[in-house]
C-alpha positions in Angstrom: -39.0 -18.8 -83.2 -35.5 -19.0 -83.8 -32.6 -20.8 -81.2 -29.2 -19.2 -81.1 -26.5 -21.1 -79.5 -24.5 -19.3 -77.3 -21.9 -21.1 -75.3 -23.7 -24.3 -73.6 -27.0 -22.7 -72.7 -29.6 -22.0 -76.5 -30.8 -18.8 -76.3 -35.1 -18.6 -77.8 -36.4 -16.2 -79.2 -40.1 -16.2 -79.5 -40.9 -12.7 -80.8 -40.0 -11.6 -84.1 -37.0 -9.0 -84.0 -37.2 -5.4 -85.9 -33.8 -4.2 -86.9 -35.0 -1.5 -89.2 -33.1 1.6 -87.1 -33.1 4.9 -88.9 -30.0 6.3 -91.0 -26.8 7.1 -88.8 -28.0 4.7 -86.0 -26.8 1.4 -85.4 -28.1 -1.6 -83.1 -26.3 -2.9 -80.3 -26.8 -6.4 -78.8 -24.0 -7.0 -75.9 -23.3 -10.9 -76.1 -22.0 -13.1 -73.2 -19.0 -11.9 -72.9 -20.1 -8.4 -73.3 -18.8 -7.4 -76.4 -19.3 -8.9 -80.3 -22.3 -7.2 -81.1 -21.7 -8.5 -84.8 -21.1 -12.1 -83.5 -24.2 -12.7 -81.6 -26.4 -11.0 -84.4 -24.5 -13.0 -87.1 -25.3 -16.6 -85.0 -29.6 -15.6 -85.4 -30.4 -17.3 -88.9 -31.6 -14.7 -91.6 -30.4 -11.8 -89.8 -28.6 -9.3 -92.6 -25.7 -7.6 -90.2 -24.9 -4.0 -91.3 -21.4 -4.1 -92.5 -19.2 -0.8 -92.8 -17.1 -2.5 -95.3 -13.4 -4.1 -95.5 -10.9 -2.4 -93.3 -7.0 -3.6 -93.6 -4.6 -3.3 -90.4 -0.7 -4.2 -91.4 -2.1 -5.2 -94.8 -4.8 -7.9 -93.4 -8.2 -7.3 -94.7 -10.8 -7.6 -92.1 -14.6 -6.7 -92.0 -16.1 -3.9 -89.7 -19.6 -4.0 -88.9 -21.7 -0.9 -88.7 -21.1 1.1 -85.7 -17.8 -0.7 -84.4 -14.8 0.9 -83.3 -11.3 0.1 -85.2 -10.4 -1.9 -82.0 -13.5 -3.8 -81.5 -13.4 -4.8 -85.8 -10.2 -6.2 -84.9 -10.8 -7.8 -82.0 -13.4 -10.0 -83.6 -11.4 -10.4 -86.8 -8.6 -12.0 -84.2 -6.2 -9.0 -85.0 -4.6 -7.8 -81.7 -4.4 -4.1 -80.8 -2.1 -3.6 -77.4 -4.5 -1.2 -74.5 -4.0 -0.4 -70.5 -7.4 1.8 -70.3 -10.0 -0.3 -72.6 -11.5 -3.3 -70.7 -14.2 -5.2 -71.9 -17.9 -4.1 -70.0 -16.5 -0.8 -70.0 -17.4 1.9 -72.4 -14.2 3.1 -74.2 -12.2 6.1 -73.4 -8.9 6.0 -75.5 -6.8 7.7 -72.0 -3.8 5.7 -72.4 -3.6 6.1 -76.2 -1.4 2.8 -76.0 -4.2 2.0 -78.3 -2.8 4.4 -80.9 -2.3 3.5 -84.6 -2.1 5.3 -87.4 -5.5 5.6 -89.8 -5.6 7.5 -92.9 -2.2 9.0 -92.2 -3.4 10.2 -88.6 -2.5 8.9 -84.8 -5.9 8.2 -83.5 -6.8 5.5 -80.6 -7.9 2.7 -82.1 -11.2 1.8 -78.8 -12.4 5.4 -79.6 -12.1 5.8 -83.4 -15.0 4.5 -85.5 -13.5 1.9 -87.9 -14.6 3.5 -91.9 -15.0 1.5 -95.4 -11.2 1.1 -97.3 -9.4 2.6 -94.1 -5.8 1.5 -94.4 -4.9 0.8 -90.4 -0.6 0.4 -89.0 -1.1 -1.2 -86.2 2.2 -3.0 -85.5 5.3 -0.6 -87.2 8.6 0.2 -85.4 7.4 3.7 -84.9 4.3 3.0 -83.2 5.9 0.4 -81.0 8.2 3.7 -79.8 5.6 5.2 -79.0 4.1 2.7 -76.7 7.2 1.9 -75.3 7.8 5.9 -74.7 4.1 5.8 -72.8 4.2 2.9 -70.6 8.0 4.3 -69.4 6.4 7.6 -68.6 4.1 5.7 -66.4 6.9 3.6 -64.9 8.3 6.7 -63.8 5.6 8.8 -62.6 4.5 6.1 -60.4 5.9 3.1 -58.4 6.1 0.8 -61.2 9.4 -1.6 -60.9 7.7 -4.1 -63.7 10.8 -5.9 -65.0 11.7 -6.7 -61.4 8.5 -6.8 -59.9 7.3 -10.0 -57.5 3.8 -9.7 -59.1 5.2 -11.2 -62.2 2.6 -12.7 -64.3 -0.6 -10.9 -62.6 -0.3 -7.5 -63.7 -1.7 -5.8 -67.1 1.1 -3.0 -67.2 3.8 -5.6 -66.6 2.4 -7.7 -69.4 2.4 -4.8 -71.6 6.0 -4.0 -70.7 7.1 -7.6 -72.0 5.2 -7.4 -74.9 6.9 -4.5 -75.9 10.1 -5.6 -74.5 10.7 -3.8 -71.8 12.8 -5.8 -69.5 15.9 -3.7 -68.8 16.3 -1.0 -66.4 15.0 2.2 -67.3 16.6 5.8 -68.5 15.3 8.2 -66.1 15.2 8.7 -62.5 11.6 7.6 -60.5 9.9 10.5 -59.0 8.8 7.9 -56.3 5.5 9.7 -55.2 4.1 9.2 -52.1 0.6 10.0 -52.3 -2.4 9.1 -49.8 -4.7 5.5 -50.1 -8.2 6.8 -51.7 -10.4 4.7 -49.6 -13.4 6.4 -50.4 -15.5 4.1 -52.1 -16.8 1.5 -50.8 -16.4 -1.4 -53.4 -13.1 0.0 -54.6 -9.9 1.1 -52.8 -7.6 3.6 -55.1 -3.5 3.2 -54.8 -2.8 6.7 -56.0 0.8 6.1 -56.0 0.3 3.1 -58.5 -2.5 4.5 -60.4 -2.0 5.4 -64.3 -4.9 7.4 -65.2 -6.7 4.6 -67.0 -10.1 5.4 -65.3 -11.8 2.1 -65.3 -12.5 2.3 -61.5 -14.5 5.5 -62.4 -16.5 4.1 -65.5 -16.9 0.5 -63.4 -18.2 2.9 -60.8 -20.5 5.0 -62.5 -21.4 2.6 -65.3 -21.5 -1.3 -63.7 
């Protein structure tokens, strides 16, 4: 048997583990915080990880396991890639495309692209961060969003995301200030349509949790 420590609690494991998994296939293990596949498989001793290869986002060279996403590779590398829709538990949908970089000369969202051997990855370029900017103002707009003003300062994802871009001014265009009926429908999860932006999580966290 062979004891993996994960967090405070070892993890046993009595049976001996086949990873053989046929050609185009990859194995998933969700670890404790429910991503990582790579980093709970790389803590079992002897295990050989399928790697993808070396991937480089804004020039730093990071390795992607087999199967991984270019967001998930750089997640675990430490490498930072700005989202509204992904959320960890959740199985990606790239709606927002706040995600987007630019891989092998294409926009593509990084939580839905599979990460490739050699791919050159801009992650963080003045262009992009137009782009993002450009998005999450669209979504200021087209819903009651007031983040650089608003009292829920520090407890809100789309406000964050609006200071990390630095977006703290008053905006160009007028709000269409919808007022759209409370979806109440559910009975775990109550939907503020006039506040929503489309990033479906309540659906997948529906459907999926």
């Amino acid at each position: 048997s062979k004891t993996v420590i994960s967090g405070t609690e070892p993890l046993t494991i009595v049976q001996p583990l086949d990873l053989r998994v046929a050609s185009g296939q990859y194995l998933s293990i969700v670890g404790p915080s429910g991503s990582g596949k790579s980093t709970l498989l790389g803590l079992i001793a002897g295990l050989d990880v399928p790697t993808t290869g070396e991937v480089v986002i804004d020039g730093v060279e990071i390795t992607a396991y087999a199967g991984q996403t270019i967001m998930e590779a750089a997640d675990e590398a430490g490498v930072y890639i700005p989202r509204l829709c992904d959320h960890e538990g959740l199985r990606h949908q790239g709606s927002c495309r706040v995600c987007t970089v630019k891989a092998g000369g294409r926009s593509v969202a990084a939580c839905t692209q599979p990460a490739a051997p050699g791919q050159a990855v801009e992650n963080e370029t003045p262009r992009l961060t137009k782009m993002r900017r450009d998005l999450v103002e669209m979504l200021f707009h087209e819903g009651n969003h007031l983040c650089p003003i608003c009292e829920a300062s520090g407890n809100c994802e789309l406000q964050a995301m609006a200071y990390r871009l630095d977006m703290t001014e008053a905006t160009r265009f007028p709000y269409l200030e919808p007022c759209r009926a409370l979806d109440a429908s559910h009975p775990d999860i109550a939907l503020d349509t006039n506040r929503c932006i489309s990033c479906g999580r309540c659906i997948r966290a529906s459907q999926d949790v």
